[in-house]
Each structure stands twice: as C-alpha cells, then as structure tokens.
MDAnalysis code that builds the backbone (N, CA, C; Angstrom):
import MDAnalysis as mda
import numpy as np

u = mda.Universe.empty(525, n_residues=175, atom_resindex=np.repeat(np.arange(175), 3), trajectory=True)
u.add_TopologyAttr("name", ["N", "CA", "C"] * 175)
u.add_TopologyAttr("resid", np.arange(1, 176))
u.add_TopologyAttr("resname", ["UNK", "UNK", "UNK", "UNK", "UNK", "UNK", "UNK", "UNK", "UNK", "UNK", "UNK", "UNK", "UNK", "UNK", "UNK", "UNK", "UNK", "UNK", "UNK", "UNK", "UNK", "UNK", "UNK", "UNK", "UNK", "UNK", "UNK", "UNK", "UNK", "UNK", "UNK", "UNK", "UNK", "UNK", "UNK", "UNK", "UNK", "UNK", "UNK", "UNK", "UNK", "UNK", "UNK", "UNK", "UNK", "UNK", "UNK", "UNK", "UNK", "UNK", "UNK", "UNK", "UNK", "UNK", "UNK", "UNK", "UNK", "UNK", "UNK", "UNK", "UNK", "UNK", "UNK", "UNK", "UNK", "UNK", "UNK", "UNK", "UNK", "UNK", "UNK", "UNK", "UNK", "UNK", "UNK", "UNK", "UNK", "UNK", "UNK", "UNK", "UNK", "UNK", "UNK", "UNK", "UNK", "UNK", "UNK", "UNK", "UNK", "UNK", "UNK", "UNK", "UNK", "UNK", "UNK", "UNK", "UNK", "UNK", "UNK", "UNK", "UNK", "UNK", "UNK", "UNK", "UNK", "UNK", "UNK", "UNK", "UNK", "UNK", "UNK", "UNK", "UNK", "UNK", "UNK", "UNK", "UNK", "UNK", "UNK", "UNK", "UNK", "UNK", "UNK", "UNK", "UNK", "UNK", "UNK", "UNK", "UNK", "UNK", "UNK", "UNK", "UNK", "UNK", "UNK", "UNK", "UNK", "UNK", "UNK", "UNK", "UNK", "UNK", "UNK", "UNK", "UNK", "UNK", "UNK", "UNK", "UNK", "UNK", "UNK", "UNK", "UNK", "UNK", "UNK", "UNK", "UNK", "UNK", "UNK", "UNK", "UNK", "UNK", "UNK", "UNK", "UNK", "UNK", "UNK", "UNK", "UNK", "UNK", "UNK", "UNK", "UNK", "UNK", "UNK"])
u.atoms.positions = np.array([
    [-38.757, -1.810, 22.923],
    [-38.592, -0.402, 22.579],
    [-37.226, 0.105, 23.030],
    [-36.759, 0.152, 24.112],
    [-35.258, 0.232, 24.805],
    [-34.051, -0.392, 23.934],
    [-34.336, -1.506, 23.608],
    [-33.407, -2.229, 22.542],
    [-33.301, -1.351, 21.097],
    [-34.579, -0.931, 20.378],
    [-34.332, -0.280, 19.554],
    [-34.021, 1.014, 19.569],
    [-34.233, 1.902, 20.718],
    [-33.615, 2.703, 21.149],
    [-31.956, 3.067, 21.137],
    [-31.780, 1.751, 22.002],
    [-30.055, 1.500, 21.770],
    [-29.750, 1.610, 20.218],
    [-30.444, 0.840, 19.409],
    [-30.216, 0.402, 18.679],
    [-29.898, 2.018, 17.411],
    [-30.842, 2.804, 17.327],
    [-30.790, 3.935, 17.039],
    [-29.778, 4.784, 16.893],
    [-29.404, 4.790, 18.897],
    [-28.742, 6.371, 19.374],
    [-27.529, 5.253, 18.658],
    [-26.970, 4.019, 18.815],
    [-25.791, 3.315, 18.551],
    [-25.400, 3.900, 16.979],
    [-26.364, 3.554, 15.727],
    [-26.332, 3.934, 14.792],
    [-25.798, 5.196, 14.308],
    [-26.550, 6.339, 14.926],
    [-26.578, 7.803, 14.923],
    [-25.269, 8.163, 15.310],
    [-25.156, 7.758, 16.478],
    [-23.691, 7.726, 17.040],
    [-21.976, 7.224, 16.027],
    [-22.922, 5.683, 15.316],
    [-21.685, 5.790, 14.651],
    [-21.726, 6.708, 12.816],
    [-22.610, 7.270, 12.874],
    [-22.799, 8.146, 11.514],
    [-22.218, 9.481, 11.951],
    [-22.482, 9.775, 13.284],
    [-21.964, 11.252, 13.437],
    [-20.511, 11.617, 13.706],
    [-19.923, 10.093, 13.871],
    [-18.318, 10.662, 14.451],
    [-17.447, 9.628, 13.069],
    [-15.845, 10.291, 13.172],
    [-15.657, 9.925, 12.035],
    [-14.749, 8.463, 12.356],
    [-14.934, 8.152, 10.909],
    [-14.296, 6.499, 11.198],
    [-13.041, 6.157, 11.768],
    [-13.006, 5.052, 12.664],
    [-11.240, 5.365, 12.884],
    [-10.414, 5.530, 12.038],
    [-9.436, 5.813, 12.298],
    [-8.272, 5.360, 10.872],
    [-8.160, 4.018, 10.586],
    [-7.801, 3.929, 9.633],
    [-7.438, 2.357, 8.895],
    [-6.216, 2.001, 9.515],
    [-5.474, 0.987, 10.040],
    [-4.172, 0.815, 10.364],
    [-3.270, 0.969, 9.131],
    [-1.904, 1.219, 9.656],
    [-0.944, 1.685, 8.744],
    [-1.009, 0.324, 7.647],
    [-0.717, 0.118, 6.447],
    [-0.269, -0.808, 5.689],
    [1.138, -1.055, 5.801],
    [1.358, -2.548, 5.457],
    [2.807, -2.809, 5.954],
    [3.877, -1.814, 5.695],
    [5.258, -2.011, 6.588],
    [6.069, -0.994, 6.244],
    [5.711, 0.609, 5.910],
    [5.190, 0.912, 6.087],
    [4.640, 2.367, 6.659],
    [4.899, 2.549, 8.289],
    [5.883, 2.995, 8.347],
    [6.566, 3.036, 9.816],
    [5.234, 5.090, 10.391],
    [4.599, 4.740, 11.542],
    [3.599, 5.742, 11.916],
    [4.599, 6.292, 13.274],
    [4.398, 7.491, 12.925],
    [5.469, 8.103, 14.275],
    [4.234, 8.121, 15.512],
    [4.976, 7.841, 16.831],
    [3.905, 7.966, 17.809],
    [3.116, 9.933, 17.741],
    [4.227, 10.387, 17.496],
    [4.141, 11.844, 17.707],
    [4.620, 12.466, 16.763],
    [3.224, 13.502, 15.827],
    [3.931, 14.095, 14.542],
    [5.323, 15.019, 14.787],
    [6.142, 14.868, 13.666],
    [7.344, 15.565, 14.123],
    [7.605, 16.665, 13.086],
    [8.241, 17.905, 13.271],
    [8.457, 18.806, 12.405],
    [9.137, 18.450, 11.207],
    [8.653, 18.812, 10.353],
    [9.063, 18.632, 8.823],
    [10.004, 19.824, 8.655],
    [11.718, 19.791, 8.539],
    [11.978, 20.983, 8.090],
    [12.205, 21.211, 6.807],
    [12.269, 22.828, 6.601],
    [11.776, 23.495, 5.517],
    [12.275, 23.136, 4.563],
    [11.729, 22.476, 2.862],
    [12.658, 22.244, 1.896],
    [12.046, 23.460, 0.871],
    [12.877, 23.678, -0.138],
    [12.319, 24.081, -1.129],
    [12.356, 23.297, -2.800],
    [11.939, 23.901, -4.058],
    [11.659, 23.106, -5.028],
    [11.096, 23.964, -6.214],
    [10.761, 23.444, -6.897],
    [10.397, 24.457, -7.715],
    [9.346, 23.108, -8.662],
    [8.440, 24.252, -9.651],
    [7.660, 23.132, -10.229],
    [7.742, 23.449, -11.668],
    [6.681, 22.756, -12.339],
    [6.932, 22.404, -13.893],
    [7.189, 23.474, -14.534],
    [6.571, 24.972, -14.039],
    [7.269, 26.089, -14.669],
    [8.615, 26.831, -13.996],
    [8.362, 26.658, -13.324],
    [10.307, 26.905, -12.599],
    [9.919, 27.787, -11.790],
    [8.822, 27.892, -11.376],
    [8.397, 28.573, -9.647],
    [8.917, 28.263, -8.732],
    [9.126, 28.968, -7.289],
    [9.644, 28.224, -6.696],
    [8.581, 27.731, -5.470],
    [8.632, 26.510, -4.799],
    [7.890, 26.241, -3.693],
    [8.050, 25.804, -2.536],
    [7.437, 25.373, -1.783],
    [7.953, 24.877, -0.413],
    [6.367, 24.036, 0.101],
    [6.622, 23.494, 0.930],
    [5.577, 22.900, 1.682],
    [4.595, 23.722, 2.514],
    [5.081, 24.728, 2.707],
    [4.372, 25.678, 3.258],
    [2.997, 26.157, 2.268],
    [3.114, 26.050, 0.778],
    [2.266, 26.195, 0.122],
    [1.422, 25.294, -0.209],
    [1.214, 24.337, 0.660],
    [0.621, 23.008, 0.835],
    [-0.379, 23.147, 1.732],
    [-0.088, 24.456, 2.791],
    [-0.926, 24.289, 4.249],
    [-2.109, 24.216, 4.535],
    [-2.660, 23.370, 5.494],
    [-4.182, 22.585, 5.294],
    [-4.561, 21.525, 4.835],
    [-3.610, 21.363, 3.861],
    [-3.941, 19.911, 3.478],
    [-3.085, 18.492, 3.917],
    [-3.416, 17.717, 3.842],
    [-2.610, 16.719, 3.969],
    [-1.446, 16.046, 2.697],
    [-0.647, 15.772, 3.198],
    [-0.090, 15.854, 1.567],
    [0.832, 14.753, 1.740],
    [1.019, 13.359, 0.524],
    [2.271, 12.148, 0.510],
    [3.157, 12.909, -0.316],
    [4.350, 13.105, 0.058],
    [5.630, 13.497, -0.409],
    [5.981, 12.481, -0.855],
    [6.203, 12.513, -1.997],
    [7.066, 11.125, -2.339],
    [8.689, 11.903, -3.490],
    [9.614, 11.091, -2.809],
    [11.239, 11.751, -3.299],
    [11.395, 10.601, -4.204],
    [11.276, 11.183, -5.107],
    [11.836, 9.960, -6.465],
    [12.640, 10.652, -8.161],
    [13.511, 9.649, -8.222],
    [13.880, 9.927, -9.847],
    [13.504, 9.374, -10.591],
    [13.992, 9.499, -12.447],
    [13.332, 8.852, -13.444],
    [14.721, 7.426, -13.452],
    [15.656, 7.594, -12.548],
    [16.712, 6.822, -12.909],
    [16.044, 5.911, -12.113],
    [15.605, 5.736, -11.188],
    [15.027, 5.152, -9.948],
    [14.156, 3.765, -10.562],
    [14.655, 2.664, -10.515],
    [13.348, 1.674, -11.105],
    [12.075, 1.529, -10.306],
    [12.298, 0.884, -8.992],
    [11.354, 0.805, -8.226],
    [10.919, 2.297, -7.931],
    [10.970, 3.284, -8.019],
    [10.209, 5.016, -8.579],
    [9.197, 4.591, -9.720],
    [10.206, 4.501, -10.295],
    [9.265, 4.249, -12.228],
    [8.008, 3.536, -11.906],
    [8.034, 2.314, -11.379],
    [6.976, 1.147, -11.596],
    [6.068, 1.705, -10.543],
    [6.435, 2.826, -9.468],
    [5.232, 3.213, -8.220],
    [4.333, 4.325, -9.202],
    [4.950, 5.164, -9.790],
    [4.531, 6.591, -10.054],
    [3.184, 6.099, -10.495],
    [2.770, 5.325, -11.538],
    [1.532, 5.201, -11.949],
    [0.599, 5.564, -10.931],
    [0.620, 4.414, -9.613],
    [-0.244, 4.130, -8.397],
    [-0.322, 5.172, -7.736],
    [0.818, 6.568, -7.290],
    [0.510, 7.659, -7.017],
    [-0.225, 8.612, -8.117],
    [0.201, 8.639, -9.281],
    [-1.005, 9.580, -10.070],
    [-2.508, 8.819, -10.087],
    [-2.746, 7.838, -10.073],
    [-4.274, 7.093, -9.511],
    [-4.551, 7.497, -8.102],
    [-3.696, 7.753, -6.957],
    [-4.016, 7.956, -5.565],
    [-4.343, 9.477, -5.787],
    [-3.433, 10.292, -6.176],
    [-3.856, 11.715, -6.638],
    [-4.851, 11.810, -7.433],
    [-5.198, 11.306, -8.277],
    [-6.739, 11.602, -9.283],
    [-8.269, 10.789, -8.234],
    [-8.053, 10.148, -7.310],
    [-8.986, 9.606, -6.140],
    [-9.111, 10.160, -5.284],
    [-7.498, 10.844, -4.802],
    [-8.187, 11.868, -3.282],
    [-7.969, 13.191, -3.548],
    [-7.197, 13.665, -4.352],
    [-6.712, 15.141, -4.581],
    [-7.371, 16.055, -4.509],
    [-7.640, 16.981, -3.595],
    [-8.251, 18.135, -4.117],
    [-8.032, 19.387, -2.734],
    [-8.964, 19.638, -2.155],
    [-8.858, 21.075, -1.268],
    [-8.084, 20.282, 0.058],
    [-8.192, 19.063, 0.373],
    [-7.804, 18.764, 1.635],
    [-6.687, 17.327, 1.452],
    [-6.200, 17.430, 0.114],
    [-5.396, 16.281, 0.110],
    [-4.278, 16.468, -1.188],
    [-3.053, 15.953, -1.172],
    [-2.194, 16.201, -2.603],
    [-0.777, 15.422, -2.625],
    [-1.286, 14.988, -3.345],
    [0.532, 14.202, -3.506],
    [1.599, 14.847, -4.531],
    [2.423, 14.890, -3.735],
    [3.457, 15.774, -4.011],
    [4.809, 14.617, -4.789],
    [4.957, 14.873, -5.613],
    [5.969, 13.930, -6.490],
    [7.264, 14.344, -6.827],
    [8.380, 14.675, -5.732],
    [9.491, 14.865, -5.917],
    [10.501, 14.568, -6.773],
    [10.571, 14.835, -7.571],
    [11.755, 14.495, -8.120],
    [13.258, 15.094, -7.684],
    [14.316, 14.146, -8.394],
    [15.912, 13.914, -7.211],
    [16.225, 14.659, -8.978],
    [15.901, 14.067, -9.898],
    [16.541, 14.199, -11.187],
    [17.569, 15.145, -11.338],
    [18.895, 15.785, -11.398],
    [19.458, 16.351, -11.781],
    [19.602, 16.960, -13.392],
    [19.132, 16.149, -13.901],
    [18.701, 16.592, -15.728],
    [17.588, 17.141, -15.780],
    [16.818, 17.438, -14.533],
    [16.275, 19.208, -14.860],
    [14.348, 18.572, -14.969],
    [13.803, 19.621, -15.438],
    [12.555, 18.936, -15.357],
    [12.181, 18.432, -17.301],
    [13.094, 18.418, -18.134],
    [12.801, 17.968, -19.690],
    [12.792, 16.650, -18.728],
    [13.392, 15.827, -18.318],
    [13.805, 14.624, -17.769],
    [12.536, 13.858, -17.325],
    [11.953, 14.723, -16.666],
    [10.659, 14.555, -15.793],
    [9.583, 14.197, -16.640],
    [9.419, 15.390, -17.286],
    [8.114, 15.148, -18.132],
    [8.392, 14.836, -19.395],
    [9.309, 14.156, -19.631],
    [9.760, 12.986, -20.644],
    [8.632, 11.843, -20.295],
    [8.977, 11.548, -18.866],
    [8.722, 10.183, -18.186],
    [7.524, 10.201, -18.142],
    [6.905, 11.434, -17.365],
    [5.783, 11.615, -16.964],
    [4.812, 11.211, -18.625],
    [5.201, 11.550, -20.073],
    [4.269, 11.551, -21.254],
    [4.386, 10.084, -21.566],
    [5.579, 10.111, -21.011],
    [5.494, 8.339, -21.672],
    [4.777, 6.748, -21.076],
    [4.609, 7.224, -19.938],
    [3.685, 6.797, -19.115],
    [2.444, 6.830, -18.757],
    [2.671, 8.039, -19.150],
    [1.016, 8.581, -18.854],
    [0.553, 9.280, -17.870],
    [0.870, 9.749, -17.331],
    [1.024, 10.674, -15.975],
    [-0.006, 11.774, -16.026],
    [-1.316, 11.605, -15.788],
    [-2.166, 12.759, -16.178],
    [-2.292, 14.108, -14.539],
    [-2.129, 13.433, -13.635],
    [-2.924, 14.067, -12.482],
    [-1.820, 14.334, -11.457],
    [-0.456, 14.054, -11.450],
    [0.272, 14.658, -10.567],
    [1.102, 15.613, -11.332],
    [1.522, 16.790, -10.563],
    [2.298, 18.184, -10.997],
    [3.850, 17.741, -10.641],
    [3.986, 18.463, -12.152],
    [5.835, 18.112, -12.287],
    [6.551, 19.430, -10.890],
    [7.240, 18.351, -9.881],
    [7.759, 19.034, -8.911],
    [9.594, 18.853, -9.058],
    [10.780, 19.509, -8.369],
    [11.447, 18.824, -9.034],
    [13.161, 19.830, -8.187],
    [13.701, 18.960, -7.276],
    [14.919, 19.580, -6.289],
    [16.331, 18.762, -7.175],
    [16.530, 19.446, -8.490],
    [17.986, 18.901, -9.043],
    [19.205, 18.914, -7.634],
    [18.878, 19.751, -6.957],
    [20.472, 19.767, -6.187],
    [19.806, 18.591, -4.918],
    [18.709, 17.980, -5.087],
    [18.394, 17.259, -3.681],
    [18.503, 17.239, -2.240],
    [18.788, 18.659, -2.196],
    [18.538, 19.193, -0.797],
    [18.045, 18.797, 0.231],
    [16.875, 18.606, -0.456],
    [15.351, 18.254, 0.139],
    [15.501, 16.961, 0.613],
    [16.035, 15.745, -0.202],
    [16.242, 14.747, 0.199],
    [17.306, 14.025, 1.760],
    [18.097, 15.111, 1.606],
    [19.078, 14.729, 2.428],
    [18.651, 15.703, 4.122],
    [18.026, 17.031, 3.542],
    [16.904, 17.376, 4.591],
    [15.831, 16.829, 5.508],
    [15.133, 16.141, 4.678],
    [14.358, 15.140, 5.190],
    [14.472, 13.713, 5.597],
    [15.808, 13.662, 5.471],
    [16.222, 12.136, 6.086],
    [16.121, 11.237, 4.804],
    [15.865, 11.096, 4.268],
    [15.578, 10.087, 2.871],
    [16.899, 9.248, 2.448],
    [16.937, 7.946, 3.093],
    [18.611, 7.316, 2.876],
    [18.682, 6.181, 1.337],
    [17.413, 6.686, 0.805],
    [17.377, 6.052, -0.017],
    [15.906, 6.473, -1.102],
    [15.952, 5.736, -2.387],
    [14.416, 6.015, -2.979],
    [13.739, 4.955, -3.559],
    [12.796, 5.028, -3.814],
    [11.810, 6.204, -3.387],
    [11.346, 6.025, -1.542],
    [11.464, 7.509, -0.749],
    [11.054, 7.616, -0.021],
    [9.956, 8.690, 0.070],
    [8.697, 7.993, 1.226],
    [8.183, 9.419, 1.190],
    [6.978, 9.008, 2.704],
    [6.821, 10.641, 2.718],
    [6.418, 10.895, 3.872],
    [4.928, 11.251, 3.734],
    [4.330, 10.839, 4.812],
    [2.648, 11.792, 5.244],
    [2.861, 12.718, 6.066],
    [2.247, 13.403, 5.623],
    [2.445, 14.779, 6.500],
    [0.837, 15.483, 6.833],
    [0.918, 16.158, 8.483],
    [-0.729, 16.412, 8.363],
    [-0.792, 17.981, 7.450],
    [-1.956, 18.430, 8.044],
    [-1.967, 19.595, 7.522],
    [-1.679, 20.798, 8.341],
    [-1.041, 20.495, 8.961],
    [0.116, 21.979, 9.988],
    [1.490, 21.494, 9.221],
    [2.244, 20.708, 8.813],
    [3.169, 20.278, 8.212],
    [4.029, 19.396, 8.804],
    [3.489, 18.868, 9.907],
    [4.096, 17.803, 10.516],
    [3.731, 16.518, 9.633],
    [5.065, 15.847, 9.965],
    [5.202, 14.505, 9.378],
    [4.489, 13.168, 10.881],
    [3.821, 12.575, 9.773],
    [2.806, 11.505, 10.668],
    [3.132, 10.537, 10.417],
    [4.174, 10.098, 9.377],
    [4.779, 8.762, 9.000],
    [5.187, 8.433, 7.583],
    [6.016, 7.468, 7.281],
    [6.927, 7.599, 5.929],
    [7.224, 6.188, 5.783],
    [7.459, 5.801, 4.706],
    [7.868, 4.406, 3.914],
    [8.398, 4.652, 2.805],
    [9.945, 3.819, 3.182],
    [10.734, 3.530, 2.994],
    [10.664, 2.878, 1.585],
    [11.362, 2.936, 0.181],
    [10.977, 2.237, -0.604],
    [9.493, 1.949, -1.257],
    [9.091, 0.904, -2.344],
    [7.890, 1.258, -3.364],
    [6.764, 0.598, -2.514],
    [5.873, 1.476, -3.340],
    [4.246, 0.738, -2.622],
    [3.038, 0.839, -3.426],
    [2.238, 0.208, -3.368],
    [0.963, 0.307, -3.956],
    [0.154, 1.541, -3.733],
    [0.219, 2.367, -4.000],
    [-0.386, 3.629, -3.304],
    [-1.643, 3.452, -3.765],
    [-2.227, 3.069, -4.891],
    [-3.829, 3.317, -4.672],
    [-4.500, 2.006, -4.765],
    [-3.723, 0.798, -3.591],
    [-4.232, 0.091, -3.028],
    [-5.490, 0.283, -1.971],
    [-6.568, -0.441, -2.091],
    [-7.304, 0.004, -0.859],
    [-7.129, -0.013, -0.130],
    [-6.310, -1.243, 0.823],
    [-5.404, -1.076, 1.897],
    [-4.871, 0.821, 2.069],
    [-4.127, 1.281, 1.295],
    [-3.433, 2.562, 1.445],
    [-4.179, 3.522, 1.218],
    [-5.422, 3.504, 0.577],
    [-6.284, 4.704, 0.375],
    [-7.326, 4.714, 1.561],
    [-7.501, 3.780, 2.203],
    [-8.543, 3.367, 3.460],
    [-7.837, 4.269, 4.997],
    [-6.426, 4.112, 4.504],
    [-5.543, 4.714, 5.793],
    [-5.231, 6.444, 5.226],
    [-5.058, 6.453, 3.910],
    [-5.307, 7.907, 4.007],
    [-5.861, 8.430, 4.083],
    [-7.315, 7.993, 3.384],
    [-8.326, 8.300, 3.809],
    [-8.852, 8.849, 5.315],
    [-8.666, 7.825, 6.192],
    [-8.453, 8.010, 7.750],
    [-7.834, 9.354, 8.223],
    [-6.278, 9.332, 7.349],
    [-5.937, 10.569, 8.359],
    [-6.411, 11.633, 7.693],
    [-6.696, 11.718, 6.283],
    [-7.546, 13.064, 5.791],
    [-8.451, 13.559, 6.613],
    [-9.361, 12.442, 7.220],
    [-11.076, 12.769, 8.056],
    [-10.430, 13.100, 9.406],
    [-9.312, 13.197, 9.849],
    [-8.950, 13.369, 11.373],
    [-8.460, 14.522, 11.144],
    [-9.092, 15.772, 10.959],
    [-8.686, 17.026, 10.671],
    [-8.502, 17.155, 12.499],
])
C-alpha cells in the first residue's frame, strides 16, 4: 500500500508541475540571464507602425530576414508551420524583414511560397537589425514575455522541428 502510495503522490506530482524545458537545440546559444531587448520599431503589412512592446505577454521568435537572403528563403516555410502550431494568445513569431524594396517585395515571396500564417512585418531602413546585434541573417531571437531576450541563433534552422518546438514549447509553459 505505501509503494502505491508513492506511487500516486509521484504521478500527481508529476501532472501538477510543468515539464522541464527541453534543452536548447544545437546552436541556439541560451543566455544564462534574460537580457533587455532594446526598443526597435517596424511597421506591418498595412504600414502601421509597431514595436515589440505590442507583443507583451507573449513569448515571441523574432526572426530578421530578407527575400534576398537564401538560407532566409529555405527557413521561412518551417517558421510559418512553427507559427500555425504554437501561435496564438501566449506565443508569435515575428518575421522581420531587412528588405529595402518595401513590403510588394515581401508578399511577393510570401504568395509564392505559400506563406499562410505569419504577418507581413517589415524595417526597410534595418534599424532593428543593427539594434539588436544581428551580424548577419537570418538571425533571431526568443524573447520571454516581459521582452527580455532568453536566447538567439545565429543563421537557418528547422523551426518546426520537434527538437525546436519541444524547447519552445518549454519556455512558453515557464510563464
């Protein structure tokens, strides 16, 4: 009876608390300590303007990319699949564009591909990029939901690898 006892509260115990995080997937460099994200701005598919601040609460992958960008081109798919899997009140991937030819440029790419589930975002003067450290593309960052940055990788990735959805997953549930 004691054994199944254990056996129980052990269970209960691991249903009531949330899963660890998944470890980072390769090259996903994880900061020990989230660090301030400073302020960029941007504007989106209708020429609003935005900022990250209109993000707040959620967790959100920034990703800084152009249509000139190859290794950009061949990721974007795997982020509009990571966005149509986790997107919604507590999660959003944010799809930067560097493009200087404006947002026709964008959602050129975006129809020809197929791009159903991420929002045309879009910093022609790249501000943002050189703001956020980005020495190259595609870069992009996790950020929690106060707007600190929790970690960033460098160059392309499988984003709606399970490997990478298991770890975002993770930091989504670590509200």
């Amino acid at each position: 009876m004691k054994t199944f006892a254990l056996a129980l509260f052990g269970a209960l115990l691991a249903v009531a608390l949330p899963a660890a995080a998944a470890e980072a997937p390769e090259n996903f460099a994880v900061l020990d300590t989230p660090a301030a994200v400073p302020e960029i701005t941007f504007v989106d598919g209708a020429g609003q303007p935005k900022t990250l601040a209109d993000f707040s609460g959620k967790v959100v992958l920034l990703n800084i990319w152009a249509t000139w960008c190859a290794p950009c081109r061949k990721e974007m798919p795997t982020l509009d699949r990571l966005q149509a899997e986790l997107g919604g009140p507590d999660f959003e991937v944010i799809a930067l564009s560097m493009d200087r030819n404006g947002p026709d440029a964008v959602k050129k790419f975006f129809t020809e591909i197929g791009i159903q589930h991420l929002a045309l975002n879009i910093d022609t003067s790249a501000k943002a990029m050189f703001a956020l450290g980005a020495v190259g593309l595609p870069t992009t960052l996790l950020i929690d939901r106060d707007g600190n940055e929790i970690g960033r990788l460098i160059g392309p990735a499988e984003w709606d690898s399970p490997e990478m959805v298991d770890f975002i997953r993770g930091r989504i549930a670590a509200k």
